[in-house]
Backbone as CSV, one residue per row, in Angstrom:
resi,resn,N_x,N_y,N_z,CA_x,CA_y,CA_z,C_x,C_y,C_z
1,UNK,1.412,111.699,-105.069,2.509,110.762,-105.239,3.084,110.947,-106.638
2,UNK,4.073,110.975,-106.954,4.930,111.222,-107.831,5.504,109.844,-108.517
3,UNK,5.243,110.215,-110.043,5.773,108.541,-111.094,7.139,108.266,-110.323
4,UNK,7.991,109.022,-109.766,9.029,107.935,-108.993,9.150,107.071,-107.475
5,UNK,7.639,107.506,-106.913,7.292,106.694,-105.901,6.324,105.394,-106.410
6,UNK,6.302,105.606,-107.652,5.506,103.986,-108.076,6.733,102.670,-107.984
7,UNK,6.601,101.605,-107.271,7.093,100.794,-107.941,6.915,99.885,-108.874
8,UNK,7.540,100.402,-110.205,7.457,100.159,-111.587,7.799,98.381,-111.958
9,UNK,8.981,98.133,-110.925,9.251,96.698,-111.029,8.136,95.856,-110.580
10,UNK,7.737,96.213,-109.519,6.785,94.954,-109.067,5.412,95.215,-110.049
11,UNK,5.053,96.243,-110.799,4.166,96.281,-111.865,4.364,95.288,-112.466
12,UNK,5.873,95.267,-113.287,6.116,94.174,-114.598,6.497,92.803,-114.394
13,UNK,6.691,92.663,-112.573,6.720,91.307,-112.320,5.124,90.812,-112.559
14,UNK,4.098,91.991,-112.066,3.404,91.183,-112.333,2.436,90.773,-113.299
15,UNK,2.760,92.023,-114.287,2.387,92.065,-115.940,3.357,90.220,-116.274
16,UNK,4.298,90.105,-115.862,5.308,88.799,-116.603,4.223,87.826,-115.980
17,UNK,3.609,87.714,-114.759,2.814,86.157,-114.487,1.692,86.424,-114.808
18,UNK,1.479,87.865,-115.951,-0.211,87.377,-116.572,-1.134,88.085,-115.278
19,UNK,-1.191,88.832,-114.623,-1.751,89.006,-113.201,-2.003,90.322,-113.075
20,UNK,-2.833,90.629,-114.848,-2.533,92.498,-114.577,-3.505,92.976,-113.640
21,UNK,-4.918,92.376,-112.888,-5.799,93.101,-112.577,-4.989,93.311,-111.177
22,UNK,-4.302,92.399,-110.421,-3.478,92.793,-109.137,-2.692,93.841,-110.099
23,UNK,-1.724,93.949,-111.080,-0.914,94.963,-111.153,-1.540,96.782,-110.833
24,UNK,-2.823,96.612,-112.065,-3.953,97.686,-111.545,-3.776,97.867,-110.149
25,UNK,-4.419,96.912,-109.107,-4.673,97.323,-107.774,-3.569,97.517,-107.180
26,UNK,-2.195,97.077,-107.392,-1.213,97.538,-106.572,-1.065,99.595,-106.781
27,UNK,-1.332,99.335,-108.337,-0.727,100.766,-108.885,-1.747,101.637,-108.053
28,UNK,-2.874,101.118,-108.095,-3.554,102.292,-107.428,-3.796,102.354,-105.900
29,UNK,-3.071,101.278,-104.900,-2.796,101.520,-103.779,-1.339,102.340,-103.798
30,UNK,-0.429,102.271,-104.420,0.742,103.202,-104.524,0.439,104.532,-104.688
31,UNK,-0.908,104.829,-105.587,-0.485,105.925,-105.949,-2.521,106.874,-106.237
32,UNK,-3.044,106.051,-105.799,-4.303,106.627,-104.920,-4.932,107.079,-107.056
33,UNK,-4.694,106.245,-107.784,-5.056,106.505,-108.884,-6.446,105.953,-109.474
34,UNK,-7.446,106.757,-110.138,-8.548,106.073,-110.293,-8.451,104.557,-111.339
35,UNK,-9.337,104.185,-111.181,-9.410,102.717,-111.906,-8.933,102.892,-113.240
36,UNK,-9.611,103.846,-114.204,-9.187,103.809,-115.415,-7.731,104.453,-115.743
37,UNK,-7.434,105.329,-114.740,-6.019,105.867,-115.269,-5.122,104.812,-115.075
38,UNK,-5.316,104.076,-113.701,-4.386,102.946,-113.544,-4.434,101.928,-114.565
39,UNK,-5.141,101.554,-115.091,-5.624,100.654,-115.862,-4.830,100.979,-117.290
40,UNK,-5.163,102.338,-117.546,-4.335,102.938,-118.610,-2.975,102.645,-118.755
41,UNK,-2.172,103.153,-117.498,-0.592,103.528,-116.792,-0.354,102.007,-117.115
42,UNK,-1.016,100.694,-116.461,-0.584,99.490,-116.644,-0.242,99.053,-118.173
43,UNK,-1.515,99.399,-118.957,-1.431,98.698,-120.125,-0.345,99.959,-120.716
44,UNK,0.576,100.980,-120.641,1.494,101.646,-120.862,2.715,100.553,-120.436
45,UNK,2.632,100.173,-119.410,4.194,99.924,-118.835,3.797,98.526,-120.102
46,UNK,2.601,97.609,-120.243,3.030,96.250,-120.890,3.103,96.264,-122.126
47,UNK,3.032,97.308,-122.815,3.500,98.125,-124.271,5.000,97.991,-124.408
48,UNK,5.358,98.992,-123.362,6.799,99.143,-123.017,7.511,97.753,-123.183
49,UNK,7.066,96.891,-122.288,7.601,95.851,-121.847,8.002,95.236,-123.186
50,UNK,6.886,95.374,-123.953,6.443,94.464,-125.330,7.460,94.583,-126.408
51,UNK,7.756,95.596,-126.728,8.933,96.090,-127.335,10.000,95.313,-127.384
């Protein structure tokens, strides 16, 4: 699966209600990613966000 089949929005909706361990598990039902990379990729997008 390819970074443009993630959906990136419903990540940061749910980084915004505080709800990162679902954000983790969505990312890695999208995209078949192990725990820590997802985990990684998340706390990337709420960096981003942070800015």
């Amino acid at each position: 699966m390819s970074p443009s089949d993630i959906d990136e929005a419903e990540i940061i909706v749910l980084l915004r209600l505080e709800r990162k361990i679902e954000a983790i598990k969505r990312l890695r039902e999208q995209t078949g990613m192990e725990l820590t990379a997802a985990k990684d990729a998340v706390e990337a997008i709420e960096r981003d966000q942070q800015r």
